[in-house]
C-alpha positions as CSV (number, residue, x, y, z in Angstrom):
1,X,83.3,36.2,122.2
2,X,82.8,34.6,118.3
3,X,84.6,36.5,116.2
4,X,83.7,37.0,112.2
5,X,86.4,36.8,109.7
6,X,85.7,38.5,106.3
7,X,88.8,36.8,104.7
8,X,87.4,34.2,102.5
9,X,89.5,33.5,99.5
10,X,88.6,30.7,97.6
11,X,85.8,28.5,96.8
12,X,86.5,25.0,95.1
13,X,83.4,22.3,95.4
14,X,82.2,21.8,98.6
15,X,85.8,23.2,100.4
16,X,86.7,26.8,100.9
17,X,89.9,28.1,102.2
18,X,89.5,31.2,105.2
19,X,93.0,33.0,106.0
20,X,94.0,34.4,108.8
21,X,91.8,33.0,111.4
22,X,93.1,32.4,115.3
23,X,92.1,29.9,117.6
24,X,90.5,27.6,115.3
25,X,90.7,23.9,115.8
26,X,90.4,20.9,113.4
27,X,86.9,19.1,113.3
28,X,85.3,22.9,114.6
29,X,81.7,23.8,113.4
30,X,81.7,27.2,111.6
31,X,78.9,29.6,110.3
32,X,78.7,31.5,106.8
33,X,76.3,34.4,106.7
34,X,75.8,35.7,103.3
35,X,74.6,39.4,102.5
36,X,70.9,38.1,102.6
37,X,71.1,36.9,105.8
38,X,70.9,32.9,105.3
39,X,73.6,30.8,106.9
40,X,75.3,28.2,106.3
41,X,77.2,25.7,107.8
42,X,80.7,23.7,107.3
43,X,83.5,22.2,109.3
44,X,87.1,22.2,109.8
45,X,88.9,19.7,108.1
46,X,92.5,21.2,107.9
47,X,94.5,24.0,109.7
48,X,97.8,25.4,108.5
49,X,99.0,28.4,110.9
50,X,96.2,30.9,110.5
51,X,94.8,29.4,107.1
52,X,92.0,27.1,107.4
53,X,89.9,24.8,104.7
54,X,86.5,24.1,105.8
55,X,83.9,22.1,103.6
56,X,80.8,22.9,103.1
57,X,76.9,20.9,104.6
58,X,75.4,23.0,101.7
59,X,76.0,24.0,98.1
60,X,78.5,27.1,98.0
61,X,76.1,28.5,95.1
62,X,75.3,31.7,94.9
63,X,78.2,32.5,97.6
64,X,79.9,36.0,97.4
65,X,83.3,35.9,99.1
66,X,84.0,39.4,99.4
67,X,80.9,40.1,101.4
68,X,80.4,36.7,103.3
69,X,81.1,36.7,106.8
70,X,82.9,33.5,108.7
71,X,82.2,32.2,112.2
72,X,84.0,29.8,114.3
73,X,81.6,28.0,117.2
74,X,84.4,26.7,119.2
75,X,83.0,23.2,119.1
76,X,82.3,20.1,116.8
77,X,78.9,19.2,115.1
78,X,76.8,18.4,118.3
79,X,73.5,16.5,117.8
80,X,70.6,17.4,120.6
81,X,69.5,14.6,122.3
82,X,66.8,13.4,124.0
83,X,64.1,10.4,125.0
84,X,61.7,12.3,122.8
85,X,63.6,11.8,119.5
86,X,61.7,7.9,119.6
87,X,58.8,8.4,116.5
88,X,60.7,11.1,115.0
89,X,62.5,12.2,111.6
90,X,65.3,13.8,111.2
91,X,67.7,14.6,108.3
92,X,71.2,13.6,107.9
93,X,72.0,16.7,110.1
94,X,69.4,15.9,112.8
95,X,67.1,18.5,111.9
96,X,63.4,17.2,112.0
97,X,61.8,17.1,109.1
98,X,58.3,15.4,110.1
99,X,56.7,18.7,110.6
100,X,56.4,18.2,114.4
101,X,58.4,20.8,116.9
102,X,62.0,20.9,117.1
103,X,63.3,18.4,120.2
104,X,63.9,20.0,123.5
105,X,67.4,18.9,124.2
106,X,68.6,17.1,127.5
107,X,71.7,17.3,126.2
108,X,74.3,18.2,123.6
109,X,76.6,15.4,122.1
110,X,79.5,15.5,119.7
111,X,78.9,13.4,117.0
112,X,82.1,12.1,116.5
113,X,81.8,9.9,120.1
114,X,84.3,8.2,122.2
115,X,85.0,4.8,121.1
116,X,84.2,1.8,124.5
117,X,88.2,1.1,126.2
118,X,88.0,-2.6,124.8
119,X,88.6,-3.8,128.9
120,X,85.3,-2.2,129.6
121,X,83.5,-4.4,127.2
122,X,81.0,-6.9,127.8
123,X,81.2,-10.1,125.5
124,X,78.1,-10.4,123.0
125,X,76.0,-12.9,124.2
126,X,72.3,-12.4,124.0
127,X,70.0,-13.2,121.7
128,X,68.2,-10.7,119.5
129,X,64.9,-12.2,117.5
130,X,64.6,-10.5,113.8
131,X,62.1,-13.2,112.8
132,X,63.6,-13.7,109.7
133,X,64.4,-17.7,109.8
134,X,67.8,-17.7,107.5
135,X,69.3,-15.3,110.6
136,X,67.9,-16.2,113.5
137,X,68.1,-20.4,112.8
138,X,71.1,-19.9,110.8
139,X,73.4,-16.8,111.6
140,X,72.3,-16.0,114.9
141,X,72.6,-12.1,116.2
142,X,73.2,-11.3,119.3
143,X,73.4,-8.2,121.2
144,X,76.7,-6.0,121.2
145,X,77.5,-7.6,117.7
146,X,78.4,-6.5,114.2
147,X,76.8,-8.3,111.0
148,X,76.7,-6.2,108.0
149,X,74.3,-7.6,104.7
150,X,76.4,-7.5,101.9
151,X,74.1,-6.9,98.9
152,X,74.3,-6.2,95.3
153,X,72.5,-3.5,92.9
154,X,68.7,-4.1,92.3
155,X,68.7,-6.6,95.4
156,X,65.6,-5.6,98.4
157,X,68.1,-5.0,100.9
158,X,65.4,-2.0,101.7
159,X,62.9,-4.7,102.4
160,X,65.4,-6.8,104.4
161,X,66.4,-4.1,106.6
162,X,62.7,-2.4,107.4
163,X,61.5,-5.5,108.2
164,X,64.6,-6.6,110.9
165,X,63.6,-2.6,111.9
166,X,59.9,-3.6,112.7
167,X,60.6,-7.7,113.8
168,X,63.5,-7.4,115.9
169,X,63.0,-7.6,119.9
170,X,65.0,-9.1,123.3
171,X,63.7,-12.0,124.0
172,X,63.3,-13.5,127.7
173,X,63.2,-10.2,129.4
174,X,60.8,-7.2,129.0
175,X,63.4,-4.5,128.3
176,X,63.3,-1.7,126.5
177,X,64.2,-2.0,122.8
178,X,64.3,0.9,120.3
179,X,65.6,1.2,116.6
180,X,67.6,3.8,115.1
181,X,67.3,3.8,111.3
182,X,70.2,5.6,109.4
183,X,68.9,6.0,105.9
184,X,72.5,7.1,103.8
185,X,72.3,8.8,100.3
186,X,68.8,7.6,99.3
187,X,66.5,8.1,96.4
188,X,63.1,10.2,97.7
189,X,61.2,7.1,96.8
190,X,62.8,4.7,99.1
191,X,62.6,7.3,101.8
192,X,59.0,7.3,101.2
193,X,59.0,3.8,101.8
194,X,61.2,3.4,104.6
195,X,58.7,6.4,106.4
196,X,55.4,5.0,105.8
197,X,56.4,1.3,106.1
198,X,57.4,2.1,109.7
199,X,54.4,4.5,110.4
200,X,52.2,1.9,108.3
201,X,52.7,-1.3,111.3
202,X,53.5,1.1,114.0
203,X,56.9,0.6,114.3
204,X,58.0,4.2,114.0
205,X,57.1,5.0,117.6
206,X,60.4,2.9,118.8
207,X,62.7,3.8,115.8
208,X,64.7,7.2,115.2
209,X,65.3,7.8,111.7
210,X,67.8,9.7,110.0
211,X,67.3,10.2,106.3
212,X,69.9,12.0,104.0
213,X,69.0,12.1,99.9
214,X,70.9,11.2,97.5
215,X,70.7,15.2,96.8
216,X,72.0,16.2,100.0
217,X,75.2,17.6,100.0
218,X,78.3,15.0,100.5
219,X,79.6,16.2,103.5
220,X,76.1,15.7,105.3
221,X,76.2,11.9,104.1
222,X,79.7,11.7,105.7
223,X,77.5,13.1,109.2
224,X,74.3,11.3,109.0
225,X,75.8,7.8,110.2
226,X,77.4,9.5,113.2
227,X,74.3,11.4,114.3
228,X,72.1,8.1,114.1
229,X,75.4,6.7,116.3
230,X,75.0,9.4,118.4
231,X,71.6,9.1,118.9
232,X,72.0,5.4,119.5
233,X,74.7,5.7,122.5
234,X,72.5,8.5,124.4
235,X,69.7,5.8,124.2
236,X,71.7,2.7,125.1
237,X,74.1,4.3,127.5
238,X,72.1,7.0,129.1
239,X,68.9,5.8,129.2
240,X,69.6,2.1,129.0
241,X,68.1,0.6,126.0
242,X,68.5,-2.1,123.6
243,X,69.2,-0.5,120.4
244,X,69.4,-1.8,117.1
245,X,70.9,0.6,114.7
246,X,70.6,-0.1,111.1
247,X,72.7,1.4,108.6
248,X,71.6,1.5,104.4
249,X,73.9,1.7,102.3
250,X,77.2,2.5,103.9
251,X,78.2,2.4,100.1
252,X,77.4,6.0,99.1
253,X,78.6,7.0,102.5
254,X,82.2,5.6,101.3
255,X,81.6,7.0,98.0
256,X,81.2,10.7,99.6
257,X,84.6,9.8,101.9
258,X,85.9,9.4,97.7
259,X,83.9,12.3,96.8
260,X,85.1,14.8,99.3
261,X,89.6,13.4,99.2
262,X,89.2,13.7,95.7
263,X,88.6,17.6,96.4
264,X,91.1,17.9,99.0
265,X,93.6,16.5,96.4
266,X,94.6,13.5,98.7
267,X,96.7,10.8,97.1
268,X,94.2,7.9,96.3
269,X,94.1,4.3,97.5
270,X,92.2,1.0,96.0
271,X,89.6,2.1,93.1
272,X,90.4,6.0,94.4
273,X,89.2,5.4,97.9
274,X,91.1,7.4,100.5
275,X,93.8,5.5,102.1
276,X,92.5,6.2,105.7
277,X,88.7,3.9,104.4
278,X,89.4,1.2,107.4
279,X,90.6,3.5,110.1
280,X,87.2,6.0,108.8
281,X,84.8,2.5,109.0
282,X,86.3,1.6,112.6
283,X,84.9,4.7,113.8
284,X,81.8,4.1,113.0
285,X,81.4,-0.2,113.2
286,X,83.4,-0.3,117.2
287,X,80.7,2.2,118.2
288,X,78.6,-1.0,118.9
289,X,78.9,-2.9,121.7
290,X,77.9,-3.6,125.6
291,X,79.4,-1.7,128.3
292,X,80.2,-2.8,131.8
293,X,78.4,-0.9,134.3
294,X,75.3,0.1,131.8
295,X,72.4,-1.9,131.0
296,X,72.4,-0.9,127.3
297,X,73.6,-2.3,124.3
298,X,74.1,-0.7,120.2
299,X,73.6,-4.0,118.4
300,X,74.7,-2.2,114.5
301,X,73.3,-3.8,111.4
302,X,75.4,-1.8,108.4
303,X,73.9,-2.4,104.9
304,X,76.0,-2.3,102.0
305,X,75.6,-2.8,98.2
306,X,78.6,-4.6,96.6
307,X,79.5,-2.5,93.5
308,X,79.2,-5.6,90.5
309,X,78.5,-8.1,93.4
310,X,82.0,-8.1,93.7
311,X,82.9,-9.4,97.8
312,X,86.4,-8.3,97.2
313,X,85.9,-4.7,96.5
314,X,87.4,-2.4,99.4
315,X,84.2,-1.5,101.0
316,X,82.5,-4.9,101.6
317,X,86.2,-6.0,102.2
318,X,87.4,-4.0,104.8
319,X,84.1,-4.2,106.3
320,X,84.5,-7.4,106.8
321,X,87.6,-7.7,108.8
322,X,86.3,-5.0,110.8
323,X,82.6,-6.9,111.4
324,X,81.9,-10.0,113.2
325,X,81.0,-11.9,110.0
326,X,78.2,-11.1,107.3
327,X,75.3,-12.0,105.7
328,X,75.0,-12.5,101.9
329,X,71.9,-11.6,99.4
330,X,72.2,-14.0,96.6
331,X,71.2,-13.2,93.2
332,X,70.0,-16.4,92.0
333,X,67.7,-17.0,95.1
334,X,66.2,-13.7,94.1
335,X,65.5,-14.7,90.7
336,X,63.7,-17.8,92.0
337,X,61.5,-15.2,93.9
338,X,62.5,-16.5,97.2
339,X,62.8,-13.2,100.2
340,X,64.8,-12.1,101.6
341,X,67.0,-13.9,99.3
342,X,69.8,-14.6,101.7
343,X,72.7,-17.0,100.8
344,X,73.2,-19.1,104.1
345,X,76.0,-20.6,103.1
346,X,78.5,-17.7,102.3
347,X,76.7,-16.5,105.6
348,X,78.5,-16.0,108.4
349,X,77.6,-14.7,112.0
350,X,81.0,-15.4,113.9
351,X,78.9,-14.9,117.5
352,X,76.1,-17.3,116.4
353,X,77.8,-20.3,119.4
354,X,77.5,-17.5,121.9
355,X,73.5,-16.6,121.4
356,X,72.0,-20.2,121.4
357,X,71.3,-22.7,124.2
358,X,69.4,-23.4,126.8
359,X,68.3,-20.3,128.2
360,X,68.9,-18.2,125.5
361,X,66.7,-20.3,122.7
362,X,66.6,-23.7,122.6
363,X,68.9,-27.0,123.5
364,X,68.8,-27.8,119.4
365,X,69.5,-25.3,118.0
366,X,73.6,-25.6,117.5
367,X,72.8,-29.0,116.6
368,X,70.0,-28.4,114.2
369,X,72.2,-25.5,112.5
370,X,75.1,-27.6,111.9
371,X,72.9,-30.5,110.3
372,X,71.0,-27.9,108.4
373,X,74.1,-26.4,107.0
374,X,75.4,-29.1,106.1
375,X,72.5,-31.2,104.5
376,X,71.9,-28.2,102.1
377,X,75.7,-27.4,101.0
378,X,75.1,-31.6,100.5
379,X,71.9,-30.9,98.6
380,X,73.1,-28.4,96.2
381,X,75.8,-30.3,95.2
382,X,73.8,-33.6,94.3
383,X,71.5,-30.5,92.4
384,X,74.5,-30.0,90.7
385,X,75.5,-33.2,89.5
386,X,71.9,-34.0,88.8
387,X,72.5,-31.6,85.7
388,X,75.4,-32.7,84.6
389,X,74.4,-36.6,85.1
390,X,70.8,-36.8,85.2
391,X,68.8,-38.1,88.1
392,X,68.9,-41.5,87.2
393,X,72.9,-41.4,87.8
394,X,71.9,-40.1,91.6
395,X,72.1,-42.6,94.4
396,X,68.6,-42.6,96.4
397,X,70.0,-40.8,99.1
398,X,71.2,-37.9,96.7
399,X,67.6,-38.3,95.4
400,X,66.5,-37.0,98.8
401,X,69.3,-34.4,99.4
402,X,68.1,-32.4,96.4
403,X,64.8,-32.9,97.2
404,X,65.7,-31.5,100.7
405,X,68.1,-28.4,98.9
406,X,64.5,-27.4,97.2
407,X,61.9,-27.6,100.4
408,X,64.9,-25.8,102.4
409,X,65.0,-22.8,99.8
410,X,61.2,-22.4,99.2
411,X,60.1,-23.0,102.9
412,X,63.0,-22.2,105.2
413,X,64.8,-19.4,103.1
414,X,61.3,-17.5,101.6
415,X,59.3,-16.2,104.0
416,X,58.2,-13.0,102.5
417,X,58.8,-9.6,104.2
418,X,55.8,-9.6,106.6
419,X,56.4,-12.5,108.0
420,X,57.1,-12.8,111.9
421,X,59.1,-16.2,113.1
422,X,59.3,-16.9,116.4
423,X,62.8,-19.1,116.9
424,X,60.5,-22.0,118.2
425,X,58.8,-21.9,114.4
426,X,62.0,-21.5,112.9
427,X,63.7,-24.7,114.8
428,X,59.9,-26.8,114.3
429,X,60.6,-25.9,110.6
430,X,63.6,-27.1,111.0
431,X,63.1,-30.3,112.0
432,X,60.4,-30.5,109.5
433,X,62.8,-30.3,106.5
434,X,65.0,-32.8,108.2
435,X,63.0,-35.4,108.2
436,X,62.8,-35.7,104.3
437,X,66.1,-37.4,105.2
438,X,66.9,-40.8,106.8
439,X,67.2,-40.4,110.7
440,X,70.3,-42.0,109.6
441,X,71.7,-39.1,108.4
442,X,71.4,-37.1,111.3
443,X,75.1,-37.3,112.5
444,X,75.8,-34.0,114.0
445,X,72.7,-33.9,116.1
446,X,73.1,-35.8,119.3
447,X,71.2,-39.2,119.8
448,X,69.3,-37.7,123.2
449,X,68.3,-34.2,121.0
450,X,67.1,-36.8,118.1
451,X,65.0,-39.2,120.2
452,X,63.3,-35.6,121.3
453,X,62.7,-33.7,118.7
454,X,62.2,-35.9,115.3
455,X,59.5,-35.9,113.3
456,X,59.2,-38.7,111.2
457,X,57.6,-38.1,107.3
458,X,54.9,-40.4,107.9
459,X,53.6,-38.4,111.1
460,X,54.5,-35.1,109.7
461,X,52.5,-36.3,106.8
């Protein structure tokens, strides 16, 4: 039996403290019902003897706490699942909000998950295509893992992140591969674009997407990543599925973590961020992973914007030690008008060795990465000094290097936002750019792999 309490005593922002409650557990859903009839909902976050403080999902306008009524569910926030959520929209509390019918439910699952016993693990090591040349060639994913994009303010991480939603795909094996988008304290226009981009090319009938406003309430931006988890482990683990689940921008999700200890009066940690920011990120990043005994994977994706660009604030910081590398916008590429402007240098996919080969892509490719990376960070240098010095103080080889630094940024790097790589066109291109340099230059390729797949500038010519 749910019993009401009437013993609301104080409203303060999104938290209000109930007394003399029983029974109530921490992380619990409950239920307000105002004179008028409407409910709403909010959760446990503390419990002191028979006092609780629960915050809000919605404004506490207009709330009267003399005749409001309190109800306790007995359990946490539960998302319905189900196969049919694929080609639908939900809000940040997995409500649809595409005007179709409300899902029939196979199941009920607490949002909050179980995190995967690290001996039950399987280690990342498949290959997942985004067609975007400066990851897959460069900083290869690969199923199970981690990479965040670290962005900055005014940067298309948007763009970046729709089109790894509509490109992405298991190669080698015809498996099922679906998308769950978590869109997290968003403007209505880029919600807009997110929605009809997807509809627009189709991709929406693979890809569950969760989209909370930037006018949502705080506490539902703090649950929207964990529903579109949620979502994502039913999918992979349940109905064993590939699942991609992209996360934008897990920087107003950490500003509502700020939001909501500020309110509960908690001592503050770096910049005012609650101490507990790492422990509250690991929940959500070691959701991702393979499981022995299931044929599914969560391959995560987490977007975040770097408040002044700045790699060493807390959020892109702690992500990182948490993540299995990153993967950098830069500024200046996006000035040139190259996209997606993504840094490859800074770049780092700590998995890439495990994804590539024979088998997975091609025999090259750890070879053609290495002399890639190298003959660029080479190229920018001699760039550099060409500045400083002039060309005429450049040896002909550094001639060649800088040459190379441009061709790689405006036909490797740019590729625009509808355009589809296979990994065979991103290694050709590859060897393409490499050929504006001696064959003598080649020294982390090995001589067999050379022989093979050189292309001389005359012939490419």
């Amino acid at each position: 039996m749910i019993r009401e309490y009437r013993t609301i005593e104080e409203v303060a922002g999104p938290l209000m403290l109930v007394r003399r409650v029983e029974g109530v557990k921490y992380d619990e859903l409950g239920e307000i019902e105002l004179p008028s009839g409407e409910v709403r909902r909010c959760r446990v976050l503390e419990v002191n003897g028979k006092n609780v403080l629960v915050q809000l999902f919605e404004s506490s306008a207009g709330l009267n706490l003399s005749s409001s009524k309190v109800r306790f569910t007995g359990h946490g926030v539960e998302l319905p699942v189900s196969r049919n959520m694929l080609g639908r929209v939900f809000n940040g509390m997995g409500e649809p909000i595409d005007g179709g019918a409300r899902i029939i439910p196979e199941k009920s699952m607490n949002i909050n998950g179980t995190p995967i016993n690290p001996a039950a693990r399987h280690y990342p090591s498949e290959f997942i295509q985004t067609g975007v040349s400066s990851i897959d060639g460069l900083n290869t994913l690969v199923r199970g893992q981690k990479l965040p994009i670290f962005s900055g303010s005014g940067l298309p991480h948007a763009n970046l992140a729709a089109q790894i939603a509509r490109q992405a795909k298991v190669l080698g094996k015809d498996e099922r591969f679906a998308v769950v988008f978590a869109a997290i304290g968003i403007t209505f226009e880029e919600a807009d674009f997110f929605i009809s981009d997807f509809r627009k090319t189709g991709a929406l009938d693979r890809t569950v997407l969760f989209i909370n406003l930037a006018s949502d309430a705080a506490i539902e931006r703090i649950n929207t990543p964990r529903m579109a988890l949620t979502a994502a482990e039913y999918l992979a683990f349940e109905c064993d599925m590939h699942v991609l689940v992209i996360m934008t921008d897990i920087t107003n999700y950490a500003e509502a973590l700020r939001e909501v200890s500020a309110a509960r009066k908690e001592v503050p940690g770096r910049r005012g961020y609650p101490g507990y920011l790492y422990t509250d990120l690991a929940t959500l990043y070691e959701r991702a992973g393979r499981k022995m005994g299931s044929e599914g994977s969560i391959t995560m994706i987490p977007i975040l914007s770097m408040p002044e660009d700045d790699k060493t604030h807390p959020i892109p910081d702690l992500t990182g030690y948490i993540t299995e590398g990153q993967v950098i916008l830069s500024r200046e590429l996006y000035r040139k008008g190259y996209l997606p402007p993504v840094d490859v240098l800074p770049s780092l996919s700590r998995l890439k060795d495990k994804g590539i080969g024979v088998g997975k892509t091609r025999e090259d490719h750890a070879n053609t990465m290495n002399q890639l990376f190298a003959a660029y960070a080479r190229g920018k240098e001699a760039r550099e000094l060409m500045v400083v010095l002039g060309e005429a103080a450049l040896s002909p080889v550094d001639r060649l290097y800088a040459k190379f630094a441009d061709a790689f940024e405006s036909d490797y790097i740019n590729q625009g936002f509808y355009e589809d790589r296979s990994i065979e066109e991103t290694l050709d291109l590859g060897w393409r750019l490499l050929s504006i340099l001696p064959k003598s230059e080649m020294k982390r390729i090995k001589p067999e792999l050379l022989e093979k797949y050189w292309v001389e500038s005359a012939e490419k010519a």
